[in-house]
ZAMARGU-4260 file (C-alpha; in steps of 0.2 Angstrom, whole numbers, plus 5000, padded with zeros to 4 digits):
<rodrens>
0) 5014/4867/5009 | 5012/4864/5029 | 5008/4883/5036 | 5021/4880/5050 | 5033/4878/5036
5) 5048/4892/5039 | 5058/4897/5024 | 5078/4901/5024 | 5085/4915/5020 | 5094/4908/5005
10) 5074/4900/5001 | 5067/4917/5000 | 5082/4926/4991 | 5078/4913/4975 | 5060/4914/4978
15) 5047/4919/4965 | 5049/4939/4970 | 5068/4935/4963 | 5065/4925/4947 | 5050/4938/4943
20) 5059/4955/4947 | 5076/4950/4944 | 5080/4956/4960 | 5091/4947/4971 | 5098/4955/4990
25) 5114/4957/4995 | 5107/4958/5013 | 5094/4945/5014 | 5089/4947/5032 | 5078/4964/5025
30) 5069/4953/5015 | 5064/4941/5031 | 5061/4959/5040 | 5048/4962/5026 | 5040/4945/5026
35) 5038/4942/5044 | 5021/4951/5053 | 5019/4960/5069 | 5010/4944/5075 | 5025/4931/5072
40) 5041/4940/5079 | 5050/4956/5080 | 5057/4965/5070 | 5045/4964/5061 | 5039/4972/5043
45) 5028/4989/5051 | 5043/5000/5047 | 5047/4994/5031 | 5029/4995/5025 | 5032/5012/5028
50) 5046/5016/5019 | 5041/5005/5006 | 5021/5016/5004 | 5032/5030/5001 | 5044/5023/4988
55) 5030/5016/4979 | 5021/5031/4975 | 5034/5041/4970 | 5042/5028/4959 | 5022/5025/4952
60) 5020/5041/4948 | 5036/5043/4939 | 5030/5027/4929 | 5013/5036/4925 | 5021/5053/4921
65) 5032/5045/4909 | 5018/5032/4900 | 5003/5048/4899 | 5011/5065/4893 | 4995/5074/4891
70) 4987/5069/4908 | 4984/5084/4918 | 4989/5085/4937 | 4973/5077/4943 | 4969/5065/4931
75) 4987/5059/4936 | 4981/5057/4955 | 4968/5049/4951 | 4978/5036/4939 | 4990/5033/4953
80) 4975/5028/4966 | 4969/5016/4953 | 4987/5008/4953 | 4992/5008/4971 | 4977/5001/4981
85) 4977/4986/4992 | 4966/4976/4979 | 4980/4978/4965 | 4995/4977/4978 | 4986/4958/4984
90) 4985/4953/4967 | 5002/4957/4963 | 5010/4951/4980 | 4999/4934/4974 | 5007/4934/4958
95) 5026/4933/4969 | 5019/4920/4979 | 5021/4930/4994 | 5006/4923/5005 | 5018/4905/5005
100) 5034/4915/5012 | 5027/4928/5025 | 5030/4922/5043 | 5014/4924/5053 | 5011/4920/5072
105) 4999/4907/5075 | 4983/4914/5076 | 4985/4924/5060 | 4991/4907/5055 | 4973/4899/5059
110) 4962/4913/5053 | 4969/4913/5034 | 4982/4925/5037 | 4991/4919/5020 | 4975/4925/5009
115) 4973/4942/5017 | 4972/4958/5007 | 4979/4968/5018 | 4993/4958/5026 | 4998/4952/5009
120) 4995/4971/5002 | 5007/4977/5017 | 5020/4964/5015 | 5023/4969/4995 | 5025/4986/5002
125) 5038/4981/5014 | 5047/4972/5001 | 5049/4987/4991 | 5055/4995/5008 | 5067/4982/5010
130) 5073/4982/4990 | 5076/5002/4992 | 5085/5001/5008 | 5096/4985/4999 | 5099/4992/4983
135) 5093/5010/4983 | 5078/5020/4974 | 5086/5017/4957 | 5083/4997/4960 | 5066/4999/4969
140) 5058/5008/4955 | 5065/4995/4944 | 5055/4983/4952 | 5039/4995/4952 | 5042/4996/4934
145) 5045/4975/4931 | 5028/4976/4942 | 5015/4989/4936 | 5020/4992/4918 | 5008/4978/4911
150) 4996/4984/4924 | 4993/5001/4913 | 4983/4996/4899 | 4972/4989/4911 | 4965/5008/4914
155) 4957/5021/4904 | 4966/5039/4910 | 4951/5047/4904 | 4936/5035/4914 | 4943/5032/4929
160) 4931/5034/4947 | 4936/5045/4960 | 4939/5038/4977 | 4935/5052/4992 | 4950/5053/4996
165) 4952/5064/4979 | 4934/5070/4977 | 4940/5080/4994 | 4956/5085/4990 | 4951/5093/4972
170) 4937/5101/4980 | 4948/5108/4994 | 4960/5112/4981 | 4948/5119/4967 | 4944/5131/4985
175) 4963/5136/4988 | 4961/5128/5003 | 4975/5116/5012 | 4974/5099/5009 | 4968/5087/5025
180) 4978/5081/5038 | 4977/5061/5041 | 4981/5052/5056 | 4979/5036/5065 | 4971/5041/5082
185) 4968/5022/5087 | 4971/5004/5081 | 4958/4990/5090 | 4958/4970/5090 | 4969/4956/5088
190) 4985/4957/5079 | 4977/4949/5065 | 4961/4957/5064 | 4965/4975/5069 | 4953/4990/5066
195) 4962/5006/5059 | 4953/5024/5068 | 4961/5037/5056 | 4956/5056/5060 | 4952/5069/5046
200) 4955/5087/5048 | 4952/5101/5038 | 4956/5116/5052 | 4953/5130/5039 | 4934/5123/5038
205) 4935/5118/5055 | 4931/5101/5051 | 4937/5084/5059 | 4930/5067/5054 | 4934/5050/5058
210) 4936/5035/5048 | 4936/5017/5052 | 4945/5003/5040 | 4953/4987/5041 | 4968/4994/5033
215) 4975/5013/5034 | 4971/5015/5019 | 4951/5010/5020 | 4950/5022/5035 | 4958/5037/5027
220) 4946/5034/5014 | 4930/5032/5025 | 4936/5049/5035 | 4937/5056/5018 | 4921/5052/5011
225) 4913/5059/5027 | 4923/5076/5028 | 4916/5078/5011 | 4898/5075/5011 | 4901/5089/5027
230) 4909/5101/5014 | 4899/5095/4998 | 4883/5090/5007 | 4873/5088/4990 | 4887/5076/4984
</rodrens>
């Protein structure tokens, strides 16, 4: 396929996210929202992401609770975090052949932008923003479901690594202390190779870390792993 190549509407609504979800919008211009990047046109799919990043947890985590009775609370997190991380969100958004329908300016175009984790990690994420705003939660999380559910057996509940994020926020916890605040304080470079600067802050423990990433989330991490090693030192 030629990379200037630029789908319909009507293209994308019977695309492979529709034959594999069994999803089809009603309002098919949220879908081109959610496929187009900041670097091509506005609007583009920022704000869905969003909405999407939130709609996707919750609706994981009500998969989870549902699949793993016995899981304690943590064990649960730490489930979720295996589940929802750019390296499974890519994989999937490859699977729906969303690198060939996600509308990208020229020099994203150039630099691979079709094969980027955390373009094609962002754009699944706006489509399930653009699902929940077309058919509500009820039809997202069907489509988390259709999604994740042969993910599962992938994972052992018991045996699975913590990130820093949750090595923090247990410890924090485990000290019935407030959880960190995260915030991006900065974003750096081209449109297609931006740098996320997301700050940590623990203001019980007076601490305030830093984080720098490729993708919000691979800054939130690095912030947390170094508010940790501040509050675990021997970690």
């Amino acid at each position: 396929m030629n990379i200037y190549h630029i789908q319909t509407y009507q293209e994308m609504n019977s695309d492979a996210f529709c034959r594999k979800t069994g999803y089809s919008f009603s309002q098919p211009e949220l879908l081109r929202q959610a496929l187009t990047h900041r670097s091509h046109s506005h609007p583009h799919n920022e704000r869905l992401e969003f909405l999407g990043d939130s709609v996707l947890n919750c609706a994981v985590a009500g998969l989870i609770f549902r699949n793993f009775s016995s899981l304690p609370e943590g064990d649960l997190s730490r489930f979720r975090a295996n589940l929802v991380n750019q390296q499974v969100l890519f994989k999937l958004a490859q699977t729906l052949d969303l690198g060939n329908q996600i509308k990208l300016g020229e020099g994203e175009l150039k630099s691979g932008g079709r094969s980027r984790p955390s373009i094609l990690a962002d754009a699944l994420e706006a489509v399930l923003g653009a699902v929940y705003l077309d058919g509500g939660f009820a039809k997202a999380e069907e489509v988390v479901v259709t999604l994740f559910t042969p993910l599962l057996h992938q994972f052992d509940p018991q045996n699975l690594d913590k990130d820093p994020k949750t090595h923090l926020q247990e410890y924090l916890q485990s000290h019935k202390l407030m959880l960190p605040q995260y915030s991006i304080i900065i974003t750096s470079g081209e449109a297609h190779q931006q740098q996320f600067h997301v700050e940590c802050v623990i203001p019980k423990l007076n601490i305030r870390t830093i984080g720098e990433g490729t993708s919000r989330r691979s800054a939130e991490q690095e912030a947390a792993k170094r508010a940790y090693e501040q509050v675990h030192p021997n970690s």
